[in-house]
N, C-alpha and C positions, 0 to 999 in steps of 0.2 A: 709723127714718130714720137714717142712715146720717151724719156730720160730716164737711165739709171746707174747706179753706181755697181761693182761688185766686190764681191767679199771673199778671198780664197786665206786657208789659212794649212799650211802641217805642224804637226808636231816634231817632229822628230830632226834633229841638225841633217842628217839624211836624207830627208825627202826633199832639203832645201835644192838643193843642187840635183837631184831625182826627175822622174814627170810629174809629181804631184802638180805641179803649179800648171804644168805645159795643159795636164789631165784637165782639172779642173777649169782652167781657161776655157778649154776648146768645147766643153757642156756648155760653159756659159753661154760663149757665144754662138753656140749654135742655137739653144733658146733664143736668146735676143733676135738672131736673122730671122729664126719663123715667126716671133710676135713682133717682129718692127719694134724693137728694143734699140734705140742708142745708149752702148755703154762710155758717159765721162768719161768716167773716172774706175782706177780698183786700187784697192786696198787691199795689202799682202800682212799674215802674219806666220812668221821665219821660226820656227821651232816653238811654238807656243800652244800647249796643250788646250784641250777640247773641254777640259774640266775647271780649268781658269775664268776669273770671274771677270766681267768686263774690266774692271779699274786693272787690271793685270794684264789688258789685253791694249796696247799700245793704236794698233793699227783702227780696231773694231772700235775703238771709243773716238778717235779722229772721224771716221766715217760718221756716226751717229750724233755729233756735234756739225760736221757739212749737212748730211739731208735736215736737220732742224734748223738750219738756217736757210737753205739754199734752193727751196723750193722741190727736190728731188722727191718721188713718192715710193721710189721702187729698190728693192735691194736683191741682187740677184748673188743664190752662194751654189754651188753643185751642189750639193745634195746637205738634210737636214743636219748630219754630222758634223760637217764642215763649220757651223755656226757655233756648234756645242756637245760633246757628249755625255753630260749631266743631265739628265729630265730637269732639275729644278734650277740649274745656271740656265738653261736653253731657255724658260718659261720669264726667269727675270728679265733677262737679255732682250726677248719677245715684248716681253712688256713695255720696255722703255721705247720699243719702234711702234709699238699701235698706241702708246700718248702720244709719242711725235706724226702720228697718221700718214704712219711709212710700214708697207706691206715688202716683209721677207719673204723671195718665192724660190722654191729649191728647185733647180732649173734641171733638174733630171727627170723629174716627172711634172714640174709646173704647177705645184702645190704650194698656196698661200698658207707657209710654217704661220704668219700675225693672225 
């Protein structure tokens, strides 16, 4: 079985307390069951916009600091939004996971976003 971490994040103080998170969980892990995925660990970010830049991003910069240390290869988000809605914040963000030779897959359709 296979490790990895996930990454759910809203924007809005509203979707805190909402399904967003419940939403997003339950893709996750239903990815993970059909690829023999153990998910650690998740990392949640609580009202924090999709156009914010990792150093602004609390939760997502902890994560990316564990899998570069900790052996983890995989990072599992619901879908590509959820990691970014910037083209060029998403492309940075990407970046900094395929130097640390950590593959983001958006578990709604199973697409390697690194």
């Amino acid at each position: 079985m296979t490790n990895a971490v996930s990454y759910l994040r809203v924007s809005g103080k509203g979707q805190v307390s909402g399904g967003g998170f419940d939403r997003q969980r339950e893709t996750i892990e239903s990815y993970a069951k059909k690829n023999k995925i153990k998910i650690t660990d998740e990392y949640r970010e609580e009202g924090v916009s999709g156009t914010k830049e990792l150093e602004n991003r609390t939760a997502l910069a902890s994560l990316l600091d564990r899998v570069e240390s900790n052996g983890i290869k995989i990072v599992l988000v619901e879908k590509a939004d959820r990691l970014a809605r910037d083209l060029m914040i998403s492309e940075v963000i990407l970046s900094q996971f395929r130097d640390a030779g950590v593959s983001v897959v958006s578990a709604d359709n199973g697409t390697d976003l690194t």
